[in-house]
C-alpha positions in Angstrom: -68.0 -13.1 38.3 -70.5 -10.7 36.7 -68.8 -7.8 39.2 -65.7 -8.6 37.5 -66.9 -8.7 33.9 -68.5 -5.4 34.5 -65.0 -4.3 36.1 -63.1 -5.4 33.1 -65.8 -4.2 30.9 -65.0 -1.0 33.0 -61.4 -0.4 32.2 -62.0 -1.2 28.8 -64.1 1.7 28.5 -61.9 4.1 30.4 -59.4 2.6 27.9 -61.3 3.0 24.7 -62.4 6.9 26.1 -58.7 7.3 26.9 -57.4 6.1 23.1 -60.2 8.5 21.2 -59.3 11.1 23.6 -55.7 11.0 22.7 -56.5 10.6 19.5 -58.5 13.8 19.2 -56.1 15.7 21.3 -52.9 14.8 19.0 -55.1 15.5 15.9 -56.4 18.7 17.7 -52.5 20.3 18.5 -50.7 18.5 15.6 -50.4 20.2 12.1 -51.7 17.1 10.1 -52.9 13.7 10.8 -53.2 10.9 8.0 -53.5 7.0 8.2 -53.5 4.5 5.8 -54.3 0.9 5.3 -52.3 -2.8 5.1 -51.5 -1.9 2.0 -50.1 1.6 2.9 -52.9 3.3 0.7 -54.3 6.3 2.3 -58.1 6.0 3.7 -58.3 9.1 5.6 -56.0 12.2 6.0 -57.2 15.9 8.1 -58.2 18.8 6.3 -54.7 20.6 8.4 -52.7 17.7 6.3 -54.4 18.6 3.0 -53.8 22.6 3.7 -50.7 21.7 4.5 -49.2 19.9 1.5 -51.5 22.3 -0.6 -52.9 18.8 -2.7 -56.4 19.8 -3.3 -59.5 18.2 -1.9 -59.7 14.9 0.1 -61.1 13.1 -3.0 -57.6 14.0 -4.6 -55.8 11.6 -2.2 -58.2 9.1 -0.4 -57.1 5.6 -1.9 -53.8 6.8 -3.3 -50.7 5.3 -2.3 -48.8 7.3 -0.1 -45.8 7.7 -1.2 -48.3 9.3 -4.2 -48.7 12.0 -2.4 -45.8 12.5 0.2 -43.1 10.9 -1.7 -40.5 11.1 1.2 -43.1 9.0 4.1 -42.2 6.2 5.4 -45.7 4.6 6.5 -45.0 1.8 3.9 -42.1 0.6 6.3 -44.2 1.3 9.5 -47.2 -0.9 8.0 -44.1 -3.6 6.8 -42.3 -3.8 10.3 -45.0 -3.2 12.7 -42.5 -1.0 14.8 -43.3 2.9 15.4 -40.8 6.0 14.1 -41.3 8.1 16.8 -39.7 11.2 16.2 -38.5 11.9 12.1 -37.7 14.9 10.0 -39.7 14.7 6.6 -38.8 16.5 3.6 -42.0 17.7 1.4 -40.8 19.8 -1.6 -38.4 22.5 0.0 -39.8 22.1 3.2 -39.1 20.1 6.3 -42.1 18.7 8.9 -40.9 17.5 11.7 -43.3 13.9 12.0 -44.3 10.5 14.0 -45.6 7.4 12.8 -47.4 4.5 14.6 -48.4 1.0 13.6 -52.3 0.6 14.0 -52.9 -3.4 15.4 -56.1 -5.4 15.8 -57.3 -7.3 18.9 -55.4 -10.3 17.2 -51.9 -8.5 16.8 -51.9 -8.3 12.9 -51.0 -4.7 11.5 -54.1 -3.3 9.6 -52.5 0.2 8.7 -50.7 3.1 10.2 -51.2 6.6 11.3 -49.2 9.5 11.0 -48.8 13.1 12.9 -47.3 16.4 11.6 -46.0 17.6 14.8 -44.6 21.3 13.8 -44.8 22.2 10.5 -41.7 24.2 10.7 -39.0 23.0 12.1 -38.0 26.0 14.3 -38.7 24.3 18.2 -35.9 21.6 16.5 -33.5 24.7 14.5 -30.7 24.5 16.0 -30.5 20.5 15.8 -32.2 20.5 12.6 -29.7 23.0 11.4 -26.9 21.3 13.1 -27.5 18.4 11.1 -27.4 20.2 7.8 -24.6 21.9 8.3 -22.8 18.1 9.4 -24.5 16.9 6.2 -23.1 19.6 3.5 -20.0 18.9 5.4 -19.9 15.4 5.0 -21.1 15.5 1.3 -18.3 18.0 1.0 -15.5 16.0 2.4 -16.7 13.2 0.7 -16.4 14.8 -2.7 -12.9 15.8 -2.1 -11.7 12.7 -1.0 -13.0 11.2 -3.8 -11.2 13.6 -5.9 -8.0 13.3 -4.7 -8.0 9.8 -3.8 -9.8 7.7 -6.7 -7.7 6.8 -9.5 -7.2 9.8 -12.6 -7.3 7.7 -15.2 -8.8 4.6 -17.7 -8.1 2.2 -20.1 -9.5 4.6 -22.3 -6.4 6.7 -21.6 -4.0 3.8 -21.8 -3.6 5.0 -26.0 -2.2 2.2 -28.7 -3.5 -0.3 -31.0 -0.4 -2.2 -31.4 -0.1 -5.9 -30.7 2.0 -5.3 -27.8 -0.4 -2.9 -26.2 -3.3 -5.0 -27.1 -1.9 -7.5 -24.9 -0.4 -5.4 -22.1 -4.8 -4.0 -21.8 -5.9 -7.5 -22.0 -4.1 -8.6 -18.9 -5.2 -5.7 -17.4 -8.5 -6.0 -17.3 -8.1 -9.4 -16.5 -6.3 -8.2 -13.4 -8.9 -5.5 -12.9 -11.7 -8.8 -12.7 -9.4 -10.6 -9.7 -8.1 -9.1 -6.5 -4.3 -10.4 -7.2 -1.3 -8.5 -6.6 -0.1 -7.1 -10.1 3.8 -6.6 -10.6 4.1 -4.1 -13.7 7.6 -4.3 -15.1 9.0 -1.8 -17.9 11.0 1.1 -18.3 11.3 4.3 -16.8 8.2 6.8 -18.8 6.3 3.5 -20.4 2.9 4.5 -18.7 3.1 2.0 -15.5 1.7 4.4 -13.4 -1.3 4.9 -15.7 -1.7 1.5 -16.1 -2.3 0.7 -12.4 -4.7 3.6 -12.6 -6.7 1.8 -14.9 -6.6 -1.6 -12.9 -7.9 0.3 -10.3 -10.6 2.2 -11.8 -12.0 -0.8 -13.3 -11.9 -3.1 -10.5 -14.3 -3.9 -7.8 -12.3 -1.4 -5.4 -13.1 1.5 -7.9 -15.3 3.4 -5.2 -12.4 3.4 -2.4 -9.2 5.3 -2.4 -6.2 4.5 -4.3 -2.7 5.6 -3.8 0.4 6.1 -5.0 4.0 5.9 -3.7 7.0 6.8 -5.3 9.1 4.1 -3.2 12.5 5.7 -4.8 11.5 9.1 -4.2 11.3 8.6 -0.1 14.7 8.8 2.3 15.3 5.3 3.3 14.6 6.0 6.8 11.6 7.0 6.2 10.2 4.3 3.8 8.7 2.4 6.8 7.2 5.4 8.2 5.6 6.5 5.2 4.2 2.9 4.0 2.6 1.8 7.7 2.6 5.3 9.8 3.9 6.3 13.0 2.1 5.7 17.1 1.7 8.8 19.0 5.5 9.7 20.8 6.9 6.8 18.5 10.1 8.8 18.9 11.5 12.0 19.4 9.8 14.7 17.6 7.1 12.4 16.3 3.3 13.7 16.3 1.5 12.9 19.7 -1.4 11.9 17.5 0.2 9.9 15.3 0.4 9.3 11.8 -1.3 7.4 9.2 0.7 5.6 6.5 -0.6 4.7 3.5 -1.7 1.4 3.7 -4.3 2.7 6.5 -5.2 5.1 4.1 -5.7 2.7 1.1 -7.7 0.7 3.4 -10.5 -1.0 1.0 -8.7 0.0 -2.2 -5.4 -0.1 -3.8 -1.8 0.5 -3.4 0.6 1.4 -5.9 4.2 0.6 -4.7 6.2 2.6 -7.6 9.7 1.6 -8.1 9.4 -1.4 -5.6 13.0 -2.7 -6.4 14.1 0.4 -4.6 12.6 -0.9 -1.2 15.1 -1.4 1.8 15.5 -4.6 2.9 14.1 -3.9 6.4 11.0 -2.6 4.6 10.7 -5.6 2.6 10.1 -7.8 5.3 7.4 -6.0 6.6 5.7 -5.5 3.5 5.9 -9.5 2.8 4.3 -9.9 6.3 1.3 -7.8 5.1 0.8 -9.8 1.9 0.9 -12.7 4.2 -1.5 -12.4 7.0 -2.8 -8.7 5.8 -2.3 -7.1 8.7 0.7 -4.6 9.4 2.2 -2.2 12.8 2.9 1.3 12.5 6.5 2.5 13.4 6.8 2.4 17.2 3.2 0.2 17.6 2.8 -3.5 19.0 -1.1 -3.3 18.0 -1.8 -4.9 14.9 -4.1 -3.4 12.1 -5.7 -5.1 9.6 -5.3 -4.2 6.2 -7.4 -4.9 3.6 -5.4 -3.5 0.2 -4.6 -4.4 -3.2 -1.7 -4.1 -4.2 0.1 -3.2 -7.6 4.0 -3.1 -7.6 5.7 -1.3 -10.2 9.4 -1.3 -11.3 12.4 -0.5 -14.0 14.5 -2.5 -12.7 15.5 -6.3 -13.2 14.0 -7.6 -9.8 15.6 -11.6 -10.7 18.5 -9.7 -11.1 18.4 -7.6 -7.7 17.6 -10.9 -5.9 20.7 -12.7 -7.1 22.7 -9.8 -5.4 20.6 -10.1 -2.3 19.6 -6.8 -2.8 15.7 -8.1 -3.0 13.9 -10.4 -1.2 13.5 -13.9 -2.9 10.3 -14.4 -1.0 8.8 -11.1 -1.4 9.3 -11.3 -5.2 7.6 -14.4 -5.8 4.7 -12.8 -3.5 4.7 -9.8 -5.8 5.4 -12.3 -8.9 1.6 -13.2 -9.2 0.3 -11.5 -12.3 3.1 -10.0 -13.9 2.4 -7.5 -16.9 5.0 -6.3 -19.0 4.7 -2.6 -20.9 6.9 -2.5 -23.6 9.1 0.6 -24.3 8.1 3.2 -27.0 10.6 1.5 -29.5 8.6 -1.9 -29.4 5.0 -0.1 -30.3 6.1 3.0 -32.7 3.1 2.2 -35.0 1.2 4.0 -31.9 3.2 7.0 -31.7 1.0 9.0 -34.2 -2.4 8.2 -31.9 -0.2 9.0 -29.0 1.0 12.3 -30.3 -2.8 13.3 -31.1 -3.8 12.9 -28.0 -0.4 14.7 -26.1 -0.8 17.4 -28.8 -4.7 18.2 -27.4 -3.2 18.1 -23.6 -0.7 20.5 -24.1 -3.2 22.7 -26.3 -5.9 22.4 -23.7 -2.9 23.5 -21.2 -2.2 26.5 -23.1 -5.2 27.6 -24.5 -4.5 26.7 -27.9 -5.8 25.3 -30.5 -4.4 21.3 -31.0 -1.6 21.0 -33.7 -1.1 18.8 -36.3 1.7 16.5 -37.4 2.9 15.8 -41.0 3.6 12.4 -42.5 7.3 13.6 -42.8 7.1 14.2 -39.1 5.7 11.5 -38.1 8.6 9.5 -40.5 11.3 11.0 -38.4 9.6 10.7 -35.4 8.9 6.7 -35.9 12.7 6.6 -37.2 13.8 7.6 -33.5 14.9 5.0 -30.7 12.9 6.9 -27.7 15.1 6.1 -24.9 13.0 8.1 -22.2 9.6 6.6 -23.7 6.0 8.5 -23.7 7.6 11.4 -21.5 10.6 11.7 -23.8 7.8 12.0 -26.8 5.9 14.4 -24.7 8.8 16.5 -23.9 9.8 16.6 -27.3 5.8 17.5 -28.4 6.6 20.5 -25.9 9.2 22.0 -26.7 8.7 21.9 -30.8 5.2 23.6 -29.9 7.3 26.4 -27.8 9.4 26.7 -31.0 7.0 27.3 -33.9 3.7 28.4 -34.0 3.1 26.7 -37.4 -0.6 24.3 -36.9 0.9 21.9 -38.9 4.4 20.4 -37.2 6.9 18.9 -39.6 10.0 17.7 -39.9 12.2 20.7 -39.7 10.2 21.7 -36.9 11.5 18.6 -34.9 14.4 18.9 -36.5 15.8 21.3 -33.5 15.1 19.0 -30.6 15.1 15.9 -32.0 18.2 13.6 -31.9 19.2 12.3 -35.3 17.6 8.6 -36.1 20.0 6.0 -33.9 17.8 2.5 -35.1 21.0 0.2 -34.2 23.4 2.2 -32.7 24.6 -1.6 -31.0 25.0 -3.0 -34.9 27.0 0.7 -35.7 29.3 0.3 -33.0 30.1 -3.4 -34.0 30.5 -3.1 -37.6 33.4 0.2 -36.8 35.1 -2.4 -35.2 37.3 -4.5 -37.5 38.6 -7.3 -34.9 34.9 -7.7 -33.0 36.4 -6.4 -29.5 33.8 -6.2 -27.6 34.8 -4.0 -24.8 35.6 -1.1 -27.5 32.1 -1.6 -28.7 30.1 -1.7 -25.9 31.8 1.5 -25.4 31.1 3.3 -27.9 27.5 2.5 -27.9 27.1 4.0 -24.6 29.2 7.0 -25.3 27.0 7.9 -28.2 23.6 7.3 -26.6 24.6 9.7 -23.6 26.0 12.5 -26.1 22.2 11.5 -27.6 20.6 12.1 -24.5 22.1 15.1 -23.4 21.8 17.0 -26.4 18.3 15.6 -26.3 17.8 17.8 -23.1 20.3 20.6 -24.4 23.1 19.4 -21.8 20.9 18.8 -18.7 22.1 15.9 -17.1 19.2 15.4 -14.5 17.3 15.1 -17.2 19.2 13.4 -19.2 20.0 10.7 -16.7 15.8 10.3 -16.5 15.9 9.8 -20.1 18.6 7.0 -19.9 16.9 5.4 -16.9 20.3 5.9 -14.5 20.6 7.8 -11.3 22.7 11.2 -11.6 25.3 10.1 -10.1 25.5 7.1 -11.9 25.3 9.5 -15.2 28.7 10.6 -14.0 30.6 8.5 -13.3 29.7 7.0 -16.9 30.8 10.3 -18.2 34.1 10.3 -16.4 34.5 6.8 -17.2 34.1 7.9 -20.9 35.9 10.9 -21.2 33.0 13.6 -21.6 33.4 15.3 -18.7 35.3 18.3 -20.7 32.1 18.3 -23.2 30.4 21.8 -22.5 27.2 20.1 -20.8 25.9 22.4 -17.6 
């Protein structure tokens, strides 16, 4: 018995010898040593350590909490968890020490502290990993910064500008839409501010750090819709990228989705996009995996979508899916009491565009200007802003100045056309109505019927037939 006490009595000795031999050996080749108590305050540190971080004498630090003194160690968290950091990189001012940490334990396995070694002062025996992983860093920090710049939404509610009752209302359901994760169907017509509207939804919502994205659904060939909206697998046909293609509910993932002109969406499409509103989950083009999809979306549109499904031309289903939250933004001619504040602020955007200085508007301006019907909405207004700035360098804007590119005042061209018709026939006056406000809409945009149709919220084509239909075609319009 008492040869065996004396042989474990033996081993604990060469174990004891062993620790303070280590001990002295790492403090020996290591560039600093410190350790710290339970309560991560520092009890003793090497005079190497106190060189090292140039801190003055040891009286300086002794008793100090650590982070004190290095404010980037991590001894609190080794003292916390019990569990050793082998092998860390520590940042001390500009400089980097390349460090260990390990928990100090008593016989009855309770932490009491923890010690630390500086390793290399420099990090040049690490370098080229060290300098690896800056280089990944900066990149990362990089890309993350232009993501963020091209994919989080441009604008606010503080953008959204008007005071009016109607626009009062149309920013009050938004932000109540920003507060829930709904999908948002914004209705109005073509230049209203929809797409800044779902800008602000976005930015104020819970989804404000991830990407949002926009699709012009009208704007994208019909065979390509699907393509664009849920991406293509690698060799999903001829031609098609080996590596595939994301769409852009993959890259909306986390964020939202702005489906622009959604009554424009082929029926084929519209299945699959009810499918992902359903079960939110979706397959690229030529793919039998599934993805799941976690996306918000907002649908926008011009069009009359009740009116699209009663011609089968829009899903029933999908409507009602879309139909959640439905916010309407009323046309510039329902809300021209926020046409001056809306001018101000198009005024400084143009200005700031053409390093200018911002002009004013006159209270006869603004008369004529509130006078006018806006058929093309905020971008009609801005275009008009434009192109009266291009014409006159006065810093005041009045009403001759508008007088040039502004259509005479049509308040009720509907009421006009009726009352020149003596025996009510309809036909004759719906006629007229729509002859008068194309002639207005063309010479609005000095004969440019692209345009023109924009402004009047009809395809081209559509434009012309109307002026066939109506007899303008020999009008000198280009």
């Amino acid at each position: 018995m008492g040869r065996q006490l004396d042989s474990e009595a033996g081993r604990k000795a060469v174990h004891d010898r062993a620790v303070r031999s280590l001990f002295a050996m790492f403090e020996e080749m290591c560039e600093g040593a410190l350790a710290v108590d339970e309560k991560s305050r520092i009890v003793w540190i090497n005079q190497k350590y106190l060189a090292l971080l140039n801190v003055g004498e040891n009286d300086y630090v002794i008793g100090r909490d650590v982070e004190d003194v290095i404010p980037h160690s991590m001894m609190r968290e080794v003292v916390a968890t019990g569990r050793p950091i082998l092998l860390d990189i520590m940042q001390f001012g500009d400089r980097w020490f390349v460090v260990t940490r390990l928990p100090v334990i008593d016989d009855a396995g309770v932490v009491t502290g923890a010690i630390g070694f500086v390793l290399y002062d420099r990090v040049d025996y690490l370098k080229p990993i060290v300098d690896r992983f800056a280089k990944l860093q900066d990149e990362l920090a990089s890309a993350r910064r232009q993501l963020a710049g091209h994919r989080r939404a441009k604008y606010s509610f503080s953008q959204f500008i008007g005071s009016s009752p109607a626009i009062m209302e149309v920013k009050r359901l938004a932000r109540r839409a920003a507060q829930v994760d709904t999908t948002v169907l914004l209705i109005g017509e073509t230049g209203t501010g929809k797409e800044l509207l779902a800008h602000s939804i976005h930015e104020t919502s819970h989804r404000a750090s991830r990407p949002f994205i926009g699709i012009n659904v009208a704007a994208i060939p019909e065979t390509l819709v699907e393509a664009e909206l849920f991406g293509v697998a690698p060799g999903a046909y001829t031609g098609a990228d080996k590596k595939g293609r994301d769409g852009k509910f993959k890259i909306a993932e986390g964020g939202t989705l702005l489906l622009d002109e959604v009554g424009d969406m082929p029926l084929l499409v519209q299945a699959k996009l009810l499918r992902v509103l359903q079960e939110q989950e979706f397959e690229p083009l030529g793919s039998n995996k599934l993805i799941k999809a976690d996306v918000r979306i907002i649908a926008a549109t011009s069009r009359d979508l009740k009116k699209l499904v009663e011609a089968e031309k829009f899903r029933a289903d999908l409507y009602f899916r879309l139909n959640v939250l439905q916010i309407r933004v009323p046309p510039l001619a329902e809300r021209l009491s926020d046409i001056e504040a809306l001018s101000e602020a198009l005024l400084e955007q143009i200005a700031l565009r053409n390093n200018e200085t911002p002009r004013d508007i006159s209270a006869d301006a603004l008369e004529a200007m509130m006078a006018y019907n806006w058929p093309g909405n905020i971008r009609e207004l801005r275009n008009v802003l434009e192109r009266t700035c291009m014409e006159t360098e006065r810093s005041v804007l009045t009403a001759n100045d508008f007088a040039r590119v502004l259509p005479r005042p049509q308040p009720n061209v509907a009421h006009d056309a009726l009352a020149a018709c003596p025996d009510g026939a309809l036909p004759d006056a719906v006629s007229r109505t729509e002859r008068e406000s194309i002639s207005a809409a063309l010479k609005t945009t000095a004969g440019n019927k692209a345009e023109a149709a924009r402004l009047l919220g009809i395809s081209r084509s559509k434009l012309y037939q109307r002026l066939s239909s109506l007899g303008l075609v020999s009008k000198n319009h280009t």
